[in-house]
PAVO-581379 format. One line per field, with one value per residue (C-alpha): residue number from 1; residue in one letter; x negated, y, z negated. Coordinates in Angstrom, 2 decimals. Layout:
<rs>
num <- (NUM	...) $
residu <- (a	...) $
xx <- (X	...) $
yy <- (Y	...) $
zz <- (Z	...) $
</rs>
This chain:
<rs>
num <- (1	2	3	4	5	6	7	8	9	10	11	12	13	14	15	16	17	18	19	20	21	22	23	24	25	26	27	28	29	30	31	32	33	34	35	36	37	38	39	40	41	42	43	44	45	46	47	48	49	50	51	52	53	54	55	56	57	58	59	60	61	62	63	64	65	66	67	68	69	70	71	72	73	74	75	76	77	78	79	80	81	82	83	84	85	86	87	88	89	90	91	92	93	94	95	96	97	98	99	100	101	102	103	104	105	106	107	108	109	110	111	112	113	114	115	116	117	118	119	120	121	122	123	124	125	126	127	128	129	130	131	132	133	134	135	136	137	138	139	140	141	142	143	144	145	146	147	148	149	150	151	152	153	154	155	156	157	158	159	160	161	162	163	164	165	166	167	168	169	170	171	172	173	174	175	176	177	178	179	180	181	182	183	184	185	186	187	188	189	190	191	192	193	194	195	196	197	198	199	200	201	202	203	204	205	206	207	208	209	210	211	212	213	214	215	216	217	218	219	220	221	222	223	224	225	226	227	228	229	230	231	232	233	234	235	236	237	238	239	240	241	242	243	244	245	246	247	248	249	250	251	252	253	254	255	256	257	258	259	260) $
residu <- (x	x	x	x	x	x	x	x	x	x	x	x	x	x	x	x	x	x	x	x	x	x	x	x	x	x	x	x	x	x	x	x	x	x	x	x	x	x	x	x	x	x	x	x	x	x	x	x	x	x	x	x	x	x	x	x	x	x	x	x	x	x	x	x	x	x	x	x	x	x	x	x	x	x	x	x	x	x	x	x	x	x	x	x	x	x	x	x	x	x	x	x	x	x	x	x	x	x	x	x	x	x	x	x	x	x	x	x	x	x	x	x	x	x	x	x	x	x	x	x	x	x	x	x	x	x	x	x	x	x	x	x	x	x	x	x	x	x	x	x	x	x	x	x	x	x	x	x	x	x	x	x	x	x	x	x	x	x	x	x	x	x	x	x	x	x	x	x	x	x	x	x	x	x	x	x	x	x	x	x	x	x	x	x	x	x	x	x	x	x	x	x	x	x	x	x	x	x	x	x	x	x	x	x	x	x	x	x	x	x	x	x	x	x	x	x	x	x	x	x	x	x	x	x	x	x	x	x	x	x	x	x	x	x	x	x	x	x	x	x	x	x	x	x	x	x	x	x	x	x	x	x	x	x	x	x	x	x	x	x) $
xx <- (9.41	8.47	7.19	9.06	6.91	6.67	5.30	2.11	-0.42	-1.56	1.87	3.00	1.29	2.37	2.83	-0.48	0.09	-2.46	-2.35	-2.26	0.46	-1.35	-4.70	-6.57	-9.08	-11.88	-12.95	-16.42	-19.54	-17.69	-20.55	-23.51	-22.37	-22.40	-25.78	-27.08	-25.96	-27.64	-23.77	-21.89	-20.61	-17.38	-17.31	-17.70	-14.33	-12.46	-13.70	-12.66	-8.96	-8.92	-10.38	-7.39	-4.42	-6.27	-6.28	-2.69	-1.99	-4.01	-2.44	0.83	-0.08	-1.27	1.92	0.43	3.34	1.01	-1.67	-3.40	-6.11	-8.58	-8.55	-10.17	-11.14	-10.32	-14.26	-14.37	-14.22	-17.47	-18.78	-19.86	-17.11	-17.16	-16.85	-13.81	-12.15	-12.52	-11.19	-7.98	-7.75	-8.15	-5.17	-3.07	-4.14	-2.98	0.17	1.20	-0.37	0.39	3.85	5.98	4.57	4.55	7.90	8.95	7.00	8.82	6.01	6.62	4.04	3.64	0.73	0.00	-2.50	-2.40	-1.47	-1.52	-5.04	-3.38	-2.09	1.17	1.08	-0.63	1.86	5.11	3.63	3.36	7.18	8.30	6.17	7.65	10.88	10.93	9.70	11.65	14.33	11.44	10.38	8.34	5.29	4.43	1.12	-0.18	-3.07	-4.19	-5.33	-6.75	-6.04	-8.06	-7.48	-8.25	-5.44	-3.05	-3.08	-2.97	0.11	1.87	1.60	2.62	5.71	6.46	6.43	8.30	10.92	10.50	9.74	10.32	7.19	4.56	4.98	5.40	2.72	3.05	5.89	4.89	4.40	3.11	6.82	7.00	3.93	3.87	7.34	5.51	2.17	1.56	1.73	4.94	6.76	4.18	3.04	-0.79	-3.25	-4.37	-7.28	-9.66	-12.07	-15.10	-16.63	-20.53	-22.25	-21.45	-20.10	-17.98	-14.86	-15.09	-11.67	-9.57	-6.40	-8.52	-4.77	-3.89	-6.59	-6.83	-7.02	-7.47	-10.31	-12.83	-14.50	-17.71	-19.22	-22.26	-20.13	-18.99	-15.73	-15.78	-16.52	-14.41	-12.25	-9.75	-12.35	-13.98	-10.28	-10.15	-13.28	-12.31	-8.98	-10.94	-13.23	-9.58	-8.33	-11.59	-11.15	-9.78	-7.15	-6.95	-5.09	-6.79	-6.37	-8.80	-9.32	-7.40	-4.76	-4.42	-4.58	-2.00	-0.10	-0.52	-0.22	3.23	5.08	6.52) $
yy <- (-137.12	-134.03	-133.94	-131.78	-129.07	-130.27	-133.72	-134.57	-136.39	-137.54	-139.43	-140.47	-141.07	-138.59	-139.62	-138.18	-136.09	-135.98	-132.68	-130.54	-129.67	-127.51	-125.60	-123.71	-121.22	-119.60	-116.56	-116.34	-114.59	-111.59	-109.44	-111.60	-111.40	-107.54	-107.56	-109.90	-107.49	-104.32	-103.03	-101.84	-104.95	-102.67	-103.53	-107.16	-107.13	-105.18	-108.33	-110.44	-109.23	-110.03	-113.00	-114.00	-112.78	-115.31	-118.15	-117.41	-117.73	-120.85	-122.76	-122.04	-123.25	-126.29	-127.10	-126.50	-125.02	-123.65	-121.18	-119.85	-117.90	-116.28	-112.79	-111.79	-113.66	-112.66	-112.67	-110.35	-107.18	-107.73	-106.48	-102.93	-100.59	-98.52	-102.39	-102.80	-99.90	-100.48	-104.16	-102.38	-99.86	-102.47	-104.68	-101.73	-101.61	-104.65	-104.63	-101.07	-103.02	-106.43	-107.20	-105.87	-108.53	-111.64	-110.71	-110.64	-114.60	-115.65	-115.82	-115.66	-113.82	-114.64	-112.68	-115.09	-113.57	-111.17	-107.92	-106.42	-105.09	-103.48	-100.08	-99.06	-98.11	-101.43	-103.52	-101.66	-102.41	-106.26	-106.29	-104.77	-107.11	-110.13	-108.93	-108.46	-111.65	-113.89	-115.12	-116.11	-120.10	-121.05	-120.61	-119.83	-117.48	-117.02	-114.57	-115.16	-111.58	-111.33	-115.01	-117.45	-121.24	-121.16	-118.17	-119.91	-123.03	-120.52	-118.68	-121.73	-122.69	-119.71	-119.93	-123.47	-123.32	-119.58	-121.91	-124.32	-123.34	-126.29	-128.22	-126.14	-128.39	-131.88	-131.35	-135.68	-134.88	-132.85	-133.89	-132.51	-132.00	-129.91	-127.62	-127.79	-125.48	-122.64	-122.83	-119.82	-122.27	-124.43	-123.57	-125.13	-129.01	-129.91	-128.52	-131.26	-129.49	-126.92	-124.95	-122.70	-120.37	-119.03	-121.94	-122.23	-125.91	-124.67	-124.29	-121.20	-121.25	-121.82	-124.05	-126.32	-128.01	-128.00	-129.67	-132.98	-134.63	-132.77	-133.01	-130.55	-128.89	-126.31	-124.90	-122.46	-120.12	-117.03	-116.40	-113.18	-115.84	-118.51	-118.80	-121.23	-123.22	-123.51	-124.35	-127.67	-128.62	-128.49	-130.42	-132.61	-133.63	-133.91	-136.65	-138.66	-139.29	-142.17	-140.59	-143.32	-141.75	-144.06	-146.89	-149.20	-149.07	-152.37	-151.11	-148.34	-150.43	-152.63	-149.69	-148.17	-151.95	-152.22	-154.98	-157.13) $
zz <- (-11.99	-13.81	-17.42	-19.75	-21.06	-24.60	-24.50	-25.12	-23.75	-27.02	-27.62	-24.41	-20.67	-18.80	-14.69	-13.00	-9.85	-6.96	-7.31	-10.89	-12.13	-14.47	-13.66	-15.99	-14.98	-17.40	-14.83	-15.76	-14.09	-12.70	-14.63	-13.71	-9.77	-9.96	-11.62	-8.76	-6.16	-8.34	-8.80	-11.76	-14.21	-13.87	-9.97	-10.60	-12.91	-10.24	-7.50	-10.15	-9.63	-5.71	-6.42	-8.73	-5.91	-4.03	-6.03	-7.20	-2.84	-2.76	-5.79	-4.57	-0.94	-2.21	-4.73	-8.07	-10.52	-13.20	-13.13	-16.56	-16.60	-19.38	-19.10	-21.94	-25.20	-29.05	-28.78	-25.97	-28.44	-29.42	-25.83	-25.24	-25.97	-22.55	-20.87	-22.97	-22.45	-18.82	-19.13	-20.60	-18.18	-15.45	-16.91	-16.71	-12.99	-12.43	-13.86	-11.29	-8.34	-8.55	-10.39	-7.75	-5.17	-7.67	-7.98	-4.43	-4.05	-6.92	-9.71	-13.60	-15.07	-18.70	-21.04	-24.18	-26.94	-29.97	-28.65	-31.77	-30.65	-27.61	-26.91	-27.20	-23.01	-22.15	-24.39	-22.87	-19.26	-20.21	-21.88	-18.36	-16.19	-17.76	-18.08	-14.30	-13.55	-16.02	-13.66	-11.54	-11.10	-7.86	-9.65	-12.96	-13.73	-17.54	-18.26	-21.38	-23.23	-26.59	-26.99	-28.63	-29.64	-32.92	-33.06	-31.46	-33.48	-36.81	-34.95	-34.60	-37.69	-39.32	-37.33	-37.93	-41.38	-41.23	-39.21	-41.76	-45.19	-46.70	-44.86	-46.95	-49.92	-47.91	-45.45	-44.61	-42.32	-40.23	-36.74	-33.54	-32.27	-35.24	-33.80	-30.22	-29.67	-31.66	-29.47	-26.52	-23.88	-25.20	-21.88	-20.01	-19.29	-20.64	-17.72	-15.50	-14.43	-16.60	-14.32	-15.66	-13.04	-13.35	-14.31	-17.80	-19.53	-22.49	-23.19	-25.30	-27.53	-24.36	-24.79	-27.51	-28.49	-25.08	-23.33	-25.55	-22.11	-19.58	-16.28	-16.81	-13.83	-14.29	-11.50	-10.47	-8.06	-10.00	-10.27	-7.22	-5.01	-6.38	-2.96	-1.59	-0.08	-3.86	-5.14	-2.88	-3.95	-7.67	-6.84	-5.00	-7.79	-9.93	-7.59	-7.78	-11.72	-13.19	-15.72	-18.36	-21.65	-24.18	-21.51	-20.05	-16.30	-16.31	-17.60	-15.77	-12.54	-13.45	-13.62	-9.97	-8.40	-6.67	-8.09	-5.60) $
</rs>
């Protein structure tokens, strides 16, 4: 049974799949793996974007549907300017190199985040690479660019009550249904599974509405190294939780018992 995109695990249990649906990826330590190696941070980001084909390959081998990943943060600008302007550079990279083959193994690519910040070259590339990709439906990869929670909730609500003027001065009705359509990542079912790279146990404005209850996974490996081998382990530690909703563990095996 699939879950439609919009409801939430807040309000309903959604079925639980052995394997995520959803996986969420902060790509961290790409900087600190270049520095242990005595290379430029600059060559760390560019392993950072092999490392990502990869995983894309290994979700899809495995039959997970959603792949969203944080590219860079609205808090990312406060790095050192050359770093940035590299980051950019390397996103338009990406986009010439990489679209043409998602395309061919039927991936949607999807870029949420304000791109007000963007240039106008980097924001025409984006329009294109989605455009291209829009029919597409075997698998369904998010990059998340100038994005940050905290902006996203704002966003929504800005929209909602732009939808829905009437709501600013009767705030008791509105409902989560209200919000959720008007949220980046509306398309998409909750994450399942929320994985950190380089060591770090935060979640650092990524999907805060979104991951009410998902299974968080943090691990040392950076994210150059973060391999198919280092996927199954983090799916592996998904299918050993006990994904209870509010539930007690009673509860939730009364619910997986066959009746008979």
């Amino acid at each position: 049974m699939t879950i439609p995109a919009l409801q939430s695990s807040t309000l309903i249990v959604p079925d639980i799949p052995n394997v995520p649906r959803h996986v969420a990826v902060i790509m961290d330590g790409n900087g600190r793996w270049a520095n242990k190696r005595h290379l430029p941070r600059m060559v760390g980001h560019e392993r950072g974007v092999a490392a990502l084909r990869g995983v894309v390959e290994s979700c899809m081998k495995r039959g997970v549907k959603y792949l969203t990943v944080f590219a860079f943060s609205s808090e990312n600008w406060r790095r050192p300017e050359d770093e940035v302007s590299f980051l950019m550079g390397l996103f338009i990279k990406a986009l010439e190199r990489e679209v043409r083959d998602l395309h061919a193994n039927g991936v949607r690519l999807r870029v949420i985040g304000d791109r007000t910040a963007f240039s106008k070259k980097l924001c025409d590339m984006i329009d294109r690479a989605e455009a291209a990709t829009a029919e597409n439906d075997k698998f369904h990869l998010t990059v998340a660019a100038n994005y940050g929670g905290r902006w996203d909730i704002l966003q929504a609500t800005r929209k909602m009550l732009d939808t829905h003027p009437e709501l600013a001065t009767n705030g008791a009705v509105i409902t989560e249904e209200m919000l959720t359509p008007h949220l980046s990542m509306a398309f998409a079912p909750e994450p399942d599974l929320f994985i950190r790279t380089g060591g770090e146990e935060r979640i650092s404005n990524f999907l805060l509405w979104q991951s009410a209850y998902t299974e968080f996974y943090f691990t040392e490996c950076f994210w150059p190294e973060f391999d198919d081998a280092q996927l199954e382990l983090a799916i592996q530690s998904y299918q050993q939780r006990e994904r209870r909703f509010g539930r007690t563990s009673a509860q939730v095996l009364q619910c997986s018992t066959p009746v008979s």
